[in-house]
N, C-alpha and C positions, 0 to 999 in steps of 0.2 A: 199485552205483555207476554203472550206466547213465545215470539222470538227472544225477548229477552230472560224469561225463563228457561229457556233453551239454552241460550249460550251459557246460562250462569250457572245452570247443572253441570256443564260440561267442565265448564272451569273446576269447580266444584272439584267433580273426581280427577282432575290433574294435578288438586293441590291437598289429596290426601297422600300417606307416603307413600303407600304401593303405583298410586297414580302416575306422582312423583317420578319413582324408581324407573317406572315404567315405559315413559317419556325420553328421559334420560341415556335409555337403554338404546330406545328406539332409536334417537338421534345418534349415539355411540357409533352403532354398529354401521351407519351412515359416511360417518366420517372416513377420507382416505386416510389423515394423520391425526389420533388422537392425543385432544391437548387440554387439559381441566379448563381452564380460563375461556375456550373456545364454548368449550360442550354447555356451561354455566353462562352464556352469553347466548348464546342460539333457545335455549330453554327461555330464560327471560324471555328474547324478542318473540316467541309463541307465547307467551302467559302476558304478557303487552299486548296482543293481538285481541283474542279474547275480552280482555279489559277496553278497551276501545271498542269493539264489539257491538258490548254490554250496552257501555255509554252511547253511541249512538241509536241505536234501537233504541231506546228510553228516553233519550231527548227529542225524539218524533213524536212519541208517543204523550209529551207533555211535563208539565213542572213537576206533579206530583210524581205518577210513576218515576222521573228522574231522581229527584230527590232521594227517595226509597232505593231506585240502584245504585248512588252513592254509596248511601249505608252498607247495602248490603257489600259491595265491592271491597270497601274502607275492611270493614270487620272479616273481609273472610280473606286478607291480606293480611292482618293482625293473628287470624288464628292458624295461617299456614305460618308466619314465622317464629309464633310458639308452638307448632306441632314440629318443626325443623329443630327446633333447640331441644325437648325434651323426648322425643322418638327413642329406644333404646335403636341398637342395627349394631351393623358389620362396621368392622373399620375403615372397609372403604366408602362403607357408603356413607360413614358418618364425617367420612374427609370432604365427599363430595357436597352433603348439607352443611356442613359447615363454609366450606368455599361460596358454596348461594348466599348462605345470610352474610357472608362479607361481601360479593360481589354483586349479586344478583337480586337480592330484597333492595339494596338500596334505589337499583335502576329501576326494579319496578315502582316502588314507593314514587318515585320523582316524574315515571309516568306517565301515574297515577292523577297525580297533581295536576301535570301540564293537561292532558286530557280532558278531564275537571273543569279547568280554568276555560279550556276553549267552548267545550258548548255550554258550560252553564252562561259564558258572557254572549254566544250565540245565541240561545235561550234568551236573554233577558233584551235584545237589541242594543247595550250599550257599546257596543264594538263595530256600530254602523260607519263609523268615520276612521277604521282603520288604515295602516298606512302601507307602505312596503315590507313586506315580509323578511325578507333579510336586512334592514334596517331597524324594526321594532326587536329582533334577535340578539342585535349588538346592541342597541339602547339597554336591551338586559343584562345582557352580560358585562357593560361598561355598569350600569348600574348597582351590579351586583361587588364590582371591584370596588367603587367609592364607598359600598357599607350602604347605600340607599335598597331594603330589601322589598320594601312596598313597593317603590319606582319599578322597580324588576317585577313584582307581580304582576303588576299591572301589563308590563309591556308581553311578558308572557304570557296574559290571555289573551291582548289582541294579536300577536303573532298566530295563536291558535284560528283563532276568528278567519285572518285573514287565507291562513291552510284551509281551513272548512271550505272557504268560499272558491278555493281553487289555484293560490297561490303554491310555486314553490321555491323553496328554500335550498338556497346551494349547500349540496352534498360537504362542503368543506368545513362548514360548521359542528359538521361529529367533530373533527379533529382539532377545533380550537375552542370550542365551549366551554373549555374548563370548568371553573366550579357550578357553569348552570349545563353540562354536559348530562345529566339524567333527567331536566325538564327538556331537552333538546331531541333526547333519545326517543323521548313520549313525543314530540309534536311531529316526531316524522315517522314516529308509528301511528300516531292520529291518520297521516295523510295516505303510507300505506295501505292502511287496514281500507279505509273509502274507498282506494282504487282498485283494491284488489279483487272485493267486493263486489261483483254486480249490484244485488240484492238492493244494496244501501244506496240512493242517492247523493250525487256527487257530480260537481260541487253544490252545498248548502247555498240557498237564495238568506235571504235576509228574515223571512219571516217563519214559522211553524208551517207555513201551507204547501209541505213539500207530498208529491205525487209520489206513494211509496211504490216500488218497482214490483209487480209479483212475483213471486218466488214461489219454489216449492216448499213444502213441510219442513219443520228438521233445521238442523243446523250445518252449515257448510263448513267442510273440514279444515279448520285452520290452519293445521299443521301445513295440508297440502300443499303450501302456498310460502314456505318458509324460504323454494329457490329460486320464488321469481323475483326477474327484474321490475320494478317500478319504475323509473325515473333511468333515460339511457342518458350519460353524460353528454356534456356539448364541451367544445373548442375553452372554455371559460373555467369549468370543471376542471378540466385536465392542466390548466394553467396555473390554479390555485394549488393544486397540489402537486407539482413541478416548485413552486416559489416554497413548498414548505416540507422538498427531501431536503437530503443528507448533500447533492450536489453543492461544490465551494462556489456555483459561480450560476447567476442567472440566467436563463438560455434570452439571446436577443429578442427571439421570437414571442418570448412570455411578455418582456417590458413592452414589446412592441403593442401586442394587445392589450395589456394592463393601462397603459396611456389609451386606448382606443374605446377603453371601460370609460373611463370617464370616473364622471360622478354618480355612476353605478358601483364603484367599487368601493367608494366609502365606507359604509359598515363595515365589512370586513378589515380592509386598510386598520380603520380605528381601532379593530380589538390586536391586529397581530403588532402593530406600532407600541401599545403600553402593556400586555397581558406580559406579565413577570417571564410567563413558561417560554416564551420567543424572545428573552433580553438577546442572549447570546447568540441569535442566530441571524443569519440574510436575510429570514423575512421581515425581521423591526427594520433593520434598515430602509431596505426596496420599500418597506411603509412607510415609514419616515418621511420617502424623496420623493413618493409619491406623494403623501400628503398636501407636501412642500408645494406642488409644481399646480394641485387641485388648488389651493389657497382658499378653503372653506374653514367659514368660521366654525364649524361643529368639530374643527380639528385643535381648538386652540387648548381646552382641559388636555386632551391628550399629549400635546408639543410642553405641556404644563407636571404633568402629571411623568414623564421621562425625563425634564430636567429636576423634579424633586427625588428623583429614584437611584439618577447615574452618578457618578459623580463629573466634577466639571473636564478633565482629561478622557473621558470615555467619547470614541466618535458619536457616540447616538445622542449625546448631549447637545454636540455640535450639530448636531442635525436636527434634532429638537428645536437650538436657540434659530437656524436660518429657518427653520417652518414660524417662528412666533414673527420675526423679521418681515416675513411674505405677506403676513397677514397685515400690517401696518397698523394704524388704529383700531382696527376689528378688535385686537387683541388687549388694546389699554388696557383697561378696567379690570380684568383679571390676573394680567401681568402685573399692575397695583396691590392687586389684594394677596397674589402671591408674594410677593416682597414684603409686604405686610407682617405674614407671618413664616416668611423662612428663616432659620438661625445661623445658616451654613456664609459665612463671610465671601468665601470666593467665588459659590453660586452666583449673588447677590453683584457681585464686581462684574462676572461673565457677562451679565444681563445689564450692564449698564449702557452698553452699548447701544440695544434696544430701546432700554427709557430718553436716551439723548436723544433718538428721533421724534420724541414729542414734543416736537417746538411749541414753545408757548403754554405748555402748560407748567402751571405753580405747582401739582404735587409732583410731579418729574423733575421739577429741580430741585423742589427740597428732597427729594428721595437721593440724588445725585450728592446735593451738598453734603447730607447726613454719608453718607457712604463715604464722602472723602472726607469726611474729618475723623473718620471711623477708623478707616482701614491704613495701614501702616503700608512703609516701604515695600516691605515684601509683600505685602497682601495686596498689591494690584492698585495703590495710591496714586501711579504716574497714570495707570490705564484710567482712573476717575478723571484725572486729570485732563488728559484728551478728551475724555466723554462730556465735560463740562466747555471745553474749548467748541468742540463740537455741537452742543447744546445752543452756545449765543448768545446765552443771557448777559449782560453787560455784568450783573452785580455781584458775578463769579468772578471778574477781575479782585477785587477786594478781597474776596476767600482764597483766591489765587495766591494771593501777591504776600497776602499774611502768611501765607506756610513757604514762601521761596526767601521769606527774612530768614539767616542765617543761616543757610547752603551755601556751601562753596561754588564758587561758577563752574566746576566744572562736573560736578556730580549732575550724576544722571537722571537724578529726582526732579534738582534744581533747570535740568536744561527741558524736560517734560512740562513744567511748569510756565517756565517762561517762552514756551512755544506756543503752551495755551493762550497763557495772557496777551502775546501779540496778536495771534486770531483771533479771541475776541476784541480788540482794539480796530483792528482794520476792518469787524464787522461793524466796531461800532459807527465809522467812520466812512461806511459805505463804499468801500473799495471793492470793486467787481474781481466774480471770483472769488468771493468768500461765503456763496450762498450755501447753508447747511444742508446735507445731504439728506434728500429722501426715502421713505422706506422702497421704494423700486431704485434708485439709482444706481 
């Protein structure tokens, strides 16, 4: 526990407030342009450091000593953000504690967490069967949009797991994380702080029987370490974050490699496609059409989850409904339960177009029929209309043919109608050239 009592001294007197001050100072006078929100971000990722530290020295060292530097970590995180509230001081500097406990306590609390999560489930070997690191990331942060918060803990200790072991995570993820943006913060100060490190071995094997490195006495200076590079970006990095400036217009070279990603770029794809904070931007799009052209079924909640959000005249809807299109059958069953329970009428019309390509099935046509006896003239009745001619079913003539009694022949309800009703006669009758169209065709 020597090294871990070392680090945690240290911490220690960084998180009383002359410590504090001190630090603070220290980094200030560093800076060429000073910016509050910068200087309270730079302090965290040092007091992140440290806290990982901690936690790895102690998860070597075994369940117990870990356990115990939990506590201790937890509590002396509790008493620096009541010593930050009730401290008397200057005005500036009680601008600047106050700016930490809105900015900077929460990123570290969060981790805290992520940290936590990763070697205690390292620790325990349940995170033997982890998956891909930027995958298990977005499984969180999709998780965390649907309201499933245990789904997301979960996925965020094995992302941990899978950093220990040596995985890493694209850089792009600071910037879309959203609300799991301070467990995100901690899992790539987890991976930091191990590389930066000699000391520590890295990456973690699977078991406690890791060959700890010699070092010398003492504790290695944290801070010193706050300008180095980690991780130099590659061609794929710098693509992600081209697809999500301020530029109106995608460089060819970016789609070019984005198609070349493959089905590596899934995860990501899936959080910039439905995460609210990218509605309005190029990159739900270029996700979208991506998604579209990948035709995975792990994209079907999300082409789900953009047509509950948009409305039906918004492009991304459309581009939504030809991603559910792509997917063909894949997609039934949830496209069902989504009709199930949408209330939005013209949603529900937009998409019938889709349920007509499930020929043969009984609840696609009663979904179809209900629709058309539902929805009115203006609400997109002629479009049921074709959907049902489209569909094939013979016993749509009959539903047909009851709502074209008493239209005038030249109304354009009535001529929708009996355009239907003749396609399906000449399917019924077997005339070539009336075979229903495909989800590829």
């Amino acid at each position: 526990m020597d090294r871990v009592e070392a680090v945690i001294g240290e911490l220690d007197e960084l998180t009383t407030a002359q410590g504090f001050m001190s630090l603070c100072l220290e980094l200030k006078a560093e800076m060429a342009f000073y910016e509050p929100s910068a200087l309270v971000a730079m302090s965290a990722q040092i007091l992140e450091g440290f806290l990982v530290n901690a936690l790895a020295w102690a998860a070597l060292e075994g369940d117990e000593p870990y356990e115990e530097t939990e506590e201790r970590l937890e509590r002396r995180l509790r008493d620096f953000s009541q010593l930050l509230r009730s401290e008397r001081m200057a005005l500036d500097a009680r601008a600047l504690f106050d700016r930490f406990l809105r900015e900077g306590m929460p990123t570290l609390t969060s981790a805290l967490q992520a940290a936590e999560a990763a070697f205690s489930t390292w620790m325990s070997g349940s995170g033997e069967e982890v998956g891909e690191v930027d995958s298990l990331i977005s499984q969180c942060r999709l998780a965390v949009d649907f309201g499933d918060s245990e789904t997301a803990k979960r996925f965020l200790a094995q992302a941990g797991v899978a950093i220990l072991r040596g995985s890493r995570p694209r850089p792009v993820w600071l910037r879309i994380a959203g609300p799991i943006t301070g467990w995100v913060n901690g899992l790539f100060a987890v991976r930091e702080t191990m590389l930066l490190h000699p000391e520590l071995p890295f990456p973690l094997g699977d078991t406690l029987t890791e060959r700890l490195i010699d070092a010398d006495d003492g504790v290695v200076d944290l801070r010193a370490w706050r300008n180095e590079v980690v991780d130099e970006w590659d061609d794929v990095d710098d693509m992600w974050q081209s697809i999500l400036s301020d530029q109106p217009v995608v460089r060819r070279e970016d789609l070019e490699l984005l198609e070349r990603e493959g089905s590596a770029a899934l995860p990501i794809l899936l959080v910039l496609a439905q995460a609210p904070e990218f509605r309005r931007t190029k990159a739900a799009f270029v996700a979208l059409s991506q998604l579209r052209e990948l035709r995975s079924p792990k994209a079907t909640a999300t082409f789900l989850k953009v047509v509950k959000d948009v409305p039906p005249e918004d492009p991304l809807f459309l581009e939504a409904k030809k991603g559910l299109l792509s997917l063909g059958l894949e997609a039934k069953g949830r496209v069902f339960a989504y009709l199930d329970d949408e209330t939005d009428l013209a949603k529900k019309v937009s998409l019938g177009e889709i349920v007509a390509r499930y020929h043969g099935d009984e609840r696609a046509y009663r979904i179809l029929t209900a629709l058309f006896r539902h929805a009115g003239w203006n609400q997109g009745k002629d479009v049921i209309a074709r959907c049902l001619g489209s569909f094939g079913d013979p016993r749509a003539v009959a539903v047909l043919g009851e709502a074209l009694r008493g239209l005038p022949p030249q109304d354009a309800g009535g001529q929708a109608l009996s355009q239907a009703i003749q396609r399906l006669k000449r399917r019924g009758r077997g005339i070539e050239g009336t075979r229903p169209p495909s989800f590829h065709s």
